[in-house]
C-alpha positions as CSV (number, residue, x, y, z in Angstrom):
1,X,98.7,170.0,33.5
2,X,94.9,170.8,33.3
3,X,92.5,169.3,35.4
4,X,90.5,166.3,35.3
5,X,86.6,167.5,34.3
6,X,83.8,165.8,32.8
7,X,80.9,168.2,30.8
8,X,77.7,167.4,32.2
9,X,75.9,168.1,28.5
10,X,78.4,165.9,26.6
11,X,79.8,163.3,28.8
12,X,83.6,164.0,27.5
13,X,86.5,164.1,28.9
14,X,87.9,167.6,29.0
15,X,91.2,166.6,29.7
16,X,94.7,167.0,26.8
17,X,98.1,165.2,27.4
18,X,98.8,163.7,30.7
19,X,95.7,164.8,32.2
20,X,93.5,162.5,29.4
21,X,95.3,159.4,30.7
22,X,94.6,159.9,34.0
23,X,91.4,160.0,33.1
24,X,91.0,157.0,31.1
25,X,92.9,155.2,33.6
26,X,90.0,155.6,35.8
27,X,87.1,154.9,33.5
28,X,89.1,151.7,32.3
29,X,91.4,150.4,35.1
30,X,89.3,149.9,38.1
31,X,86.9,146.5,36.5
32,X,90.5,145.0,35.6
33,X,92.3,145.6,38.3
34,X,89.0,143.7,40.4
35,X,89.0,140.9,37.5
36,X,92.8,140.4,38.4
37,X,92.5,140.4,41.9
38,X,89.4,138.3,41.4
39,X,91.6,135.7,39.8
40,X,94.0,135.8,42.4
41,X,91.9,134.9,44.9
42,X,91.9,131.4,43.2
43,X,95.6,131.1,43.8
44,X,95.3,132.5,47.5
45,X,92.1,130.2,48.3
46,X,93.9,127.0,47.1
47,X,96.5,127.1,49.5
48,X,94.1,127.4,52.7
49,X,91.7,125.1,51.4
50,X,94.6,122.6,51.3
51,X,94.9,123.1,54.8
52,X,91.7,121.1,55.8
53,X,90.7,119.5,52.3
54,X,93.7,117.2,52.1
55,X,92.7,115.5,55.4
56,X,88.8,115.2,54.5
57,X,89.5,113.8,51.0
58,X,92.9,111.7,52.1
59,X,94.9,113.4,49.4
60,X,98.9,113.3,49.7
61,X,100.7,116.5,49.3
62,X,101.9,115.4,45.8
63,X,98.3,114.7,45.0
64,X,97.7,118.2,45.4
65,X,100.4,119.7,44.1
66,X,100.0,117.7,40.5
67,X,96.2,118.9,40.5
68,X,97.3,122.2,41.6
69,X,99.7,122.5,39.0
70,X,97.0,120.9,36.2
71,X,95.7,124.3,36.5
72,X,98.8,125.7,34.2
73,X,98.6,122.9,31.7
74,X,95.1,124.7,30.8
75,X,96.4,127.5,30.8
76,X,99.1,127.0,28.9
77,X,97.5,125.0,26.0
78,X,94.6,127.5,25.6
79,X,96.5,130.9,26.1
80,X,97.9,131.8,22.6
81,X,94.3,130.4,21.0
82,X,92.2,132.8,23.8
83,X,94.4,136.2,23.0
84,X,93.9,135.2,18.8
85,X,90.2,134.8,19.8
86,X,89.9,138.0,21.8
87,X,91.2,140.2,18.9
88,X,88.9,138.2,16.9
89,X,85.9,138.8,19.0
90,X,86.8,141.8,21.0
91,X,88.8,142.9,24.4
92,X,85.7,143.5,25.9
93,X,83.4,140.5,25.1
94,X,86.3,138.0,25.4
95,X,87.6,139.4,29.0
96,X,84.0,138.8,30.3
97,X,84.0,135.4,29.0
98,X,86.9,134.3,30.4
99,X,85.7,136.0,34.1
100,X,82.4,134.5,34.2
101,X,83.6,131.2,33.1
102,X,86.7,130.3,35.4
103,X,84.1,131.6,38.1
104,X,82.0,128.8,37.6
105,X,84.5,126.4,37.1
106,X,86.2,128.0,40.4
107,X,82.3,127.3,42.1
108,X,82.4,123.9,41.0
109,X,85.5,123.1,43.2
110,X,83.1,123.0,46.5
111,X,81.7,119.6,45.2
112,X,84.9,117.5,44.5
113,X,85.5,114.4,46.2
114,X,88.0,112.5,44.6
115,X,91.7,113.4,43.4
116,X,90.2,112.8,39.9
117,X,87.5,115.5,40.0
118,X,90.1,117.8,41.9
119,X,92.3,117.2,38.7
120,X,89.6,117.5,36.4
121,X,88.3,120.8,37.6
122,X,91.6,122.3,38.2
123,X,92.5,121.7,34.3
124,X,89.3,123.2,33.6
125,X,89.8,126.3,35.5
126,X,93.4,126.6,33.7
127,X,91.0,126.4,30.1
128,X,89.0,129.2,31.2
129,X,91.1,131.9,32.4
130,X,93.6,131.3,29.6
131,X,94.4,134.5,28.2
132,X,92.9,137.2,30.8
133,X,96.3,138.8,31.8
134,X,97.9,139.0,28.2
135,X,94.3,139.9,27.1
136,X,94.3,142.7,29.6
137,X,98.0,144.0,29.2
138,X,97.2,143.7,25.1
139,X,93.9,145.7,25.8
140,X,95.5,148.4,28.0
141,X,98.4,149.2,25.8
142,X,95.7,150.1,23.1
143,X,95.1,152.8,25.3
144,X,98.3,153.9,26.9
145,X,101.1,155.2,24.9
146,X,104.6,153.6,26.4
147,X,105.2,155.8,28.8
148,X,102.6,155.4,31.2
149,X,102.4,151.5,30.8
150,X,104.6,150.6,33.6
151,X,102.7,152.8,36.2
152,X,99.0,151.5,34.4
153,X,100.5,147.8,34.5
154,X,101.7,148.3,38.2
155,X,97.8,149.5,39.5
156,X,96.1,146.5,37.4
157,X,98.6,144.2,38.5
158,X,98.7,145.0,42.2
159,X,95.8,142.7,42.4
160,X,98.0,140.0,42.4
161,X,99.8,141.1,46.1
162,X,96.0,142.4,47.0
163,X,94.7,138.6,46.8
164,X,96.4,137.6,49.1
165,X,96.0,141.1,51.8
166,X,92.2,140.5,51.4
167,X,92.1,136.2,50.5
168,X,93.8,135.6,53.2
169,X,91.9,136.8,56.1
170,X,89.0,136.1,54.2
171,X,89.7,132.7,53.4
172,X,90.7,132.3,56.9
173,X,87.6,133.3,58.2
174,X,84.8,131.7,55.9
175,X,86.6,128.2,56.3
176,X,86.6,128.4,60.1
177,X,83.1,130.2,60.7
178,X,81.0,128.6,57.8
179,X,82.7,124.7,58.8
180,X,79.7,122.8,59.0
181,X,77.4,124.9,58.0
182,X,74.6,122.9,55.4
183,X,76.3,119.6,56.1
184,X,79.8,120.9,54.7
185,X,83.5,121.8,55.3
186,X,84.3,125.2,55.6
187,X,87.3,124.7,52.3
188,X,83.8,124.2,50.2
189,X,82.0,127.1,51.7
190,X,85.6,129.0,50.7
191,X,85.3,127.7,46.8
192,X,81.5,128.7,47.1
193,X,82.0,132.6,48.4
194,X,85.0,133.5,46.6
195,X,83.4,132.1,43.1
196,X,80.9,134.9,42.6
197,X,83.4,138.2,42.2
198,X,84.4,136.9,38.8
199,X,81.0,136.1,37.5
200,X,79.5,139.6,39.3
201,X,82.7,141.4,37.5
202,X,82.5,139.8,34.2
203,X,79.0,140.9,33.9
204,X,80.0,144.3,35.0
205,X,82.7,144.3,32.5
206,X,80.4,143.3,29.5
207,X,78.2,146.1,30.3
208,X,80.4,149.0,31.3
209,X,84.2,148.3,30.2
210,X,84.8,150.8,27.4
211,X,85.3,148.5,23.7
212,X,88.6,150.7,22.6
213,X,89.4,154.1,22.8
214,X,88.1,154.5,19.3
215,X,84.6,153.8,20.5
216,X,84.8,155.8,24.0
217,X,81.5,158.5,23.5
218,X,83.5,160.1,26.1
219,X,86.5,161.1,24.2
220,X,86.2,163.8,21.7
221,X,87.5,163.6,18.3
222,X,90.5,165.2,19.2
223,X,91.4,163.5,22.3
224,X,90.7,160.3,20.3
225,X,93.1,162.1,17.3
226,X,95.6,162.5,20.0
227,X,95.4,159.5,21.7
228,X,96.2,157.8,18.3
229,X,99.3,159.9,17.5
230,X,100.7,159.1,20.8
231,X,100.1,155.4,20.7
232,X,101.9,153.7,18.1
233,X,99.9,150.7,19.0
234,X,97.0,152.1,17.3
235,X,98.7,152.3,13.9
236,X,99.9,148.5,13.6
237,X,98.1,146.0,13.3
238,X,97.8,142.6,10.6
239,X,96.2,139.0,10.1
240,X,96.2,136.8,12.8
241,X,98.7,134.2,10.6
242,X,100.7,136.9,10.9
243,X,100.6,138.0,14.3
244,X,101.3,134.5,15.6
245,X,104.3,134.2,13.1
246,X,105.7,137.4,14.2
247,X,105.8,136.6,18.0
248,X,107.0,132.9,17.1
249,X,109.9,134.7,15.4
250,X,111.2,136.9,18.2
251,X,113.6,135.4,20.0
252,X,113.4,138.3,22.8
253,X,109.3,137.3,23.2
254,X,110.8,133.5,23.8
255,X,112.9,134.8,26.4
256,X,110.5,137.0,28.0
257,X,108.8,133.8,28.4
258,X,111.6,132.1,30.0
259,X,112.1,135.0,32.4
260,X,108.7,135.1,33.6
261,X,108.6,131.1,33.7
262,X,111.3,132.2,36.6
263,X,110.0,135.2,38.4
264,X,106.5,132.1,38.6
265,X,108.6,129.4,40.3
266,X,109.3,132.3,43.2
267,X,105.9,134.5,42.9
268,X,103.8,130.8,43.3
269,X,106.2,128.9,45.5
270,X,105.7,131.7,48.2
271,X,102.0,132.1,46.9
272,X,100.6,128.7,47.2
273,X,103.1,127.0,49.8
274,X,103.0,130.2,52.6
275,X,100.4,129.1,54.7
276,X,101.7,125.3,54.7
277,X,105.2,127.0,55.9
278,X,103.4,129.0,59.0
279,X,101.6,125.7,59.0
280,X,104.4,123.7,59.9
281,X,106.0,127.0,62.2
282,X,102.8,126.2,64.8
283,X,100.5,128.3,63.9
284,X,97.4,126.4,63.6
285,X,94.3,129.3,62.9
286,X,93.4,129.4,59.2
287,X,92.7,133.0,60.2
288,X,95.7,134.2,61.6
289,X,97.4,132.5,58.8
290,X,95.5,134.7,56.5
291,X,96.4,137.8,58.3
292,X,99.9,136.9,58.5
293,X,99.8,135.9,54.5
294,X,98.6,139.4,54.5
295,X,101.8,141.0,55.5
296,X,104.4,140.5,52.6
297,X,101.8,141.3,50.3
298,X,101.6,145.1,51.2
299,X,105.3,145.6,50.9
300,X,104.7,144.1,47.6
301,X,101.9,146.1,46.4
302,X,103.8,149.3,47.3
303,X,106.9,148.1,45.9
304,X,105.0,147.5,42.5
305,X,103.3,150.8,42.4
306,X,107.2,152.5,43.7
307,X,108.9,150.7,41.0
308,X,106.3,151.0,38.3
309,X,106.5,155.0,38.8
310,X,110.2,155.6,38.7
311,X,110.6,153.4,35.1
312,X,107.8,155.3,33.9
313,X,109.8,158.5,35.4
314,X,113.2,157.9,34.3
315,X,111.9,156.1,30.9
316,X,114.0,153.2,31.7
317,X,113.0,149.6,32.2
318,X,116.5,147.2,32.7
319,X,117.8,148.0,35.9
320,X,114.2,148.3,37.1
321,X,113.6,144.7,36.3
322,X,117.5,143.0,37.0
323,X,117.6,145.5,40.4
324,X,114.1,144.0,42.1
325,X,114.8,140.2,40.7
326,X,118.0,139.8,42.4
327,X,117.4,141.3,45.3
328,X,113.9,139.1,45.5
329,X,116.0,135.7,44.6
330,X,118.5,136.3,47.7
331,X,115.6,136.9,50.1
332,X,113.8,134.1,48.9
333,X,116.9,131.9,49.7
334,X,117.5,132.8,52.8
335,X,113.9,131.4,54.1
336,X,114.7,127.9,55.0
337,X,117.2,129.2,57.1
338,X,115.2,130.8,59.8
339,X,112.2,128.5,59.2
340,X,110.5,127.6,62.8
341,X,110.7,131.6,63.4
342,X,107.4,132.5,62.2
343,X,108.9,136.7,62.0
344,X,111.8,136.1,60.2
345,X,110.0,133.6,57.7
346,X,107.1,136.5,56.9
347,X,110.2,139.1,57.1
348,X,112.0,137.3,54.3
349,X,108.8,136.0,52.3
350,X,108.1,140.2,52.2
351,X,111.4,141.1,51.0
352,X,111.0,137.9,48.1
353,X,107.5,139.4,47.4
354,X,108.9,143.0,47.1
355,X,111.7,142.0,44.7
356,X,109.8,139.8,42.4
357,X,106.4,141.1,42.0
358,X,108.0,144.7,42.1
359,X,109.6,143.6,38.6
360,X,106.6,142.8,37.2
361,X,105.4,146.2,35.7
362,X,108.2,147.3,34.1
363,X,108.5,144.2,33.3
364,X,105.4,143.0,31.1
365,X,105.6,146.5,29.1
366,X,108.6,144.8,27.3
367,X,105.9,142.8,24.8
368,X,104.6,145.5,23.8
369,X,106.9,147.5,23.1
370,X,108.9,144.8,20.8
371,X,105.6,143.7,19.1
372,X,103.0,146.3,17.7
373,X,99.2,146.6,17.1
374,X,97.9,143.4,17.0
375,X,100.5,141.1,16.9
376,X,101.6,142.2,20.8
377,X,98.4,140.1,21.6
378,X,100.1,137.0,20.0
379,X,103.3,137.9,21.5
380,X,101.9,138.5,25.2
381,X,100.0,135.1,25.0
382,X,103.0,133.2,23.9
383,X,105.3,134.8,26.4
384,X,102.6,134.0,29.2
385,X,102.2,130.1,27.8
386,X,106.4,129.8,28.0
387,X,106.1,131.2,31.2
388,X,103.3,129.1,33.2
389,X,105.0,126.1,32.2
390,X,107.0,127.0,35.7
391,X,103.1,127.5,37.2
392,X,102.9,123.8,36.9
393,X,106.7,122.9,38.6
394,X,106.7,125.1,41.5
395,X,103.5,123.2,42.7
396,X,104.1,119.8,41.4
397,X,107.4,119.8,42.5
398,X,107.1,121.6,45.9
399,X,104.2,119.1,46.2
400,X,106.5,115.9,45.7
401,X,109.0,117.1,48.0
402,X,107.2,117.7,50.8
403,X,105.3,114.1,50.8
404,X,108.8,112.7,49.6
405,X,110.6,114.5,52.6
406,X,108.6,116.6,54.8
407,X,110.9,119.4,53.7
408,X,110.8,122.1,50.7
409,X,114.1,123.8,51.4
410,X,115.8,122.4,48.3
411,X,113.0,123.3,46.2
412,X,113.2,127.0,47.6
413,X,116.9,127.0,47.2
414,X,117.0,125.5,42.9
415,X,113.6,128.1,42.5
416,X,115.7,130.8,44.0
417,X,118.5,130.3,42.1
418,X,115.9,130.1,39.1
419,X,115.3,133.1,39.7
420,X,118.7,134.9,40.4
421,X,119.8,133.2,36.5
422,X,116.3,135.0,34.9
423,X,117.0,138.2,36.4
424,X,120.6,138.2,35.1
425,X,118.8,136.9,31.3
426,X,117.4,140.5,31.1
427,X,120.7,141.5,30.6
428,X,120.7,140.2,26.9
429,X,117.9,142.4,25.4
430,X,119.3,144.7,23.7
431,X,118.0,148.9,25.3
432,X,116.7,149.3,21.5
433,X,114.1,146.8,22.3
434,X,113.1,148.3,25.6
435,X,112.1,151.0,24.0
């Protein structure tokens, strides 16, 4: 394998075969990968916000949960049209839109007073950052031939467990030491801080992210020649009619969709509803909360980047996707039992986090790999859309529950079991489509 070099003169890449993705993966990955964690700060600062903001504003849990889950209705109605639009307009332009714009509709959250606004702004968000993940995963597989996508996907999606490592704590800390501060709550100073990454980014991004690897002046013509024989992304492609018909045909994108919808009732159920769980346990510091959040979010960063590098390795994606999702479904089941034990609830939300988000690389190559050249972009967005239709029940519902009840545990049990039944669906894709 050579060596990684750049020419001082030139500016290209001196780099053939494994070495020249390496490469690109660092001139490309590291704005997505802080665009994605960016965006999961959103989902992290939510939950500790609620913490305080339901009180100030007299909102019910269920009130909550609907607005929170109002968020996925944008999403959902807006995510097919935003991926059409970014092949339209370009990866690069359309992936700084959709930053700068959910961060100020992110900023905007500080000023709500009434359930109303919360709902309205919450939708809104959902609008704007329609279509950044499939955007991204369509983008990156323009660049990476199939078998380095799991190990690419796994380092831009480890943003999602890193959200919550750094959200936490941080969230923790800006709504306890800025409370008060100008006349307002610390949950509003949160909305306010952790606003401005996406807008910074998404300039960042317009500026410096590469358009496609056509257009890189760093590659030479014969990386570029290389990269294009390697990629059989880069020699498919059609009209947009045609890309949306395509992934409306598949049945294995529609199930994709389904899948996901599943692996999202367990990755947001533990997500949004974990600090309300330590919550309840008696711990009452939004900042140890964060740092406790913290905690099953490393094992699931590791296990992503683990099982992200051995389906790349062993070129096999199945059992790397079933494997993780069951054993992340039985975890998650077993935390109402030992709830009121604060180390055995963060012991078993870790091994839930390990399991499910560990699936997720492997995972999201599948699109890709059953749709080509443009129409994976249609394909991506409509298995995302399918999928955050769950984004919107494991809030709402948990939401209803526990102002119905108090308690979540039946929630956690049907989610789980959700997502023991989508791990098994995997099952049914034929290997010639995983491949």
């Amino acid at each position: 394998m050579k060596d990684v070099s750049v020419s001082g003169q030139s500016g290209h890449v001196e780099t053939s075969g494994e070495g020249l993705y390496r490469a690109m993966a660092w001139r490309v990955l590291p704005l997505l990968f802080l665009g994605f964690l960016a965006s999961y700060l959103d989902r992290v600062n939510v939950g500790y916000a609620k913490l305080r903001m339901l009180s100030d504003l007299g909102m019910s849990e269920a009130v909550f949960g609907f607005g929170t889950g109002l968020f996925f209705l944008g999403y959902i109605l807006c995510e097919v049209p935003s991926n059409l639009l970014l092949v339209k307009f370009g990866a690069r332009n359309w992936i700084a839109r959709i930053l700068v714009t959910w961060g100020l509709c992110s900023g905007l959250m500080m000023f709500v007073q009434t359930p109303t606004q919360f709902y309205a702004l919450r939708f809104l968000l959902g609008v704007a950052e329609a279509g950044f993940m499939p955007g991204v995963l369509y983008y990156l597989a323009l660049w990476f031939p199939p078998r380095y996508r799991s190990k690419v996907t796994a380092a831009f999606m480890a943003g999602i467990p890193l959200a919550s490592v750094i959200g936490g704590p941080l969230s923790g800390l800006l709504m306890e030491r800025l409370n008060g501060t100008g006349g307002y709550e610390g949950w509003r100073w949160l909305f306010f801080w952790e606003a401005l990454p996406p807008v910074a980014i998404g300039i960042a991004v317009f500026f410096f992210l590469p358009v496609s690897p056509e257009k890189a002046a760093w590659l030479s013509a014969d990386q570029k020649d290389q990269q294009r024989r390697d990629n059989p992304m880069m020699t498919a492609s059609s009209g947009l009619g045609a890309n949306v018909a395509a992934a409306f045909r598949s049945p294995w994108v529609w199930l994709l969709g389904v899948v996901d919808g599943t692996l999202l009732l367990g990755l947001y159920t533990v997500a949004f509803w974990t600090p309300s769980i330590l919550h309840d346990d008696g711990i009452r510091s939004t900042f140890q909360i964060g740092c406790l959040s913290a905690i099953p979010q490393i094992g699931a960063v590791l296990s992503m980047i683990l099982v992200g590098r051995s389906s790349d390795e062993r070129g096999e994606r199945r059992w790397h996707i079933v494997l993780p999702i069951l054993f992340g479904s039985m975890a998650m089941a077993c935390i109402p039992f030992v709830t009121g034990n604060p180390v055995m609830v963060i012991l078993f939300i870790t091994l839930a986090n390990m399991g499910i988000l560990g699936a997720l690389p492997p995972f999201w190559v599948l699109p890709s790999l059953m749709l080509k050249g443009n129409a994976a972009a249609a394909g991506l967005a409509l298995a995302g859309s399918i999928a955050n239709v769950a984004g919107f029940f494991a809030t709402a519902l948990v939401g209803y529950a526990r102002s119905m009840t108090g308690d979540m545990s039946a929630v956690i049990w049907l989610f789980s079991g959700l997502v023991f039944a989508g791990g098994l669906s995997v099952l049914l894709i034929p290997t010639s489509r995983m491949k």
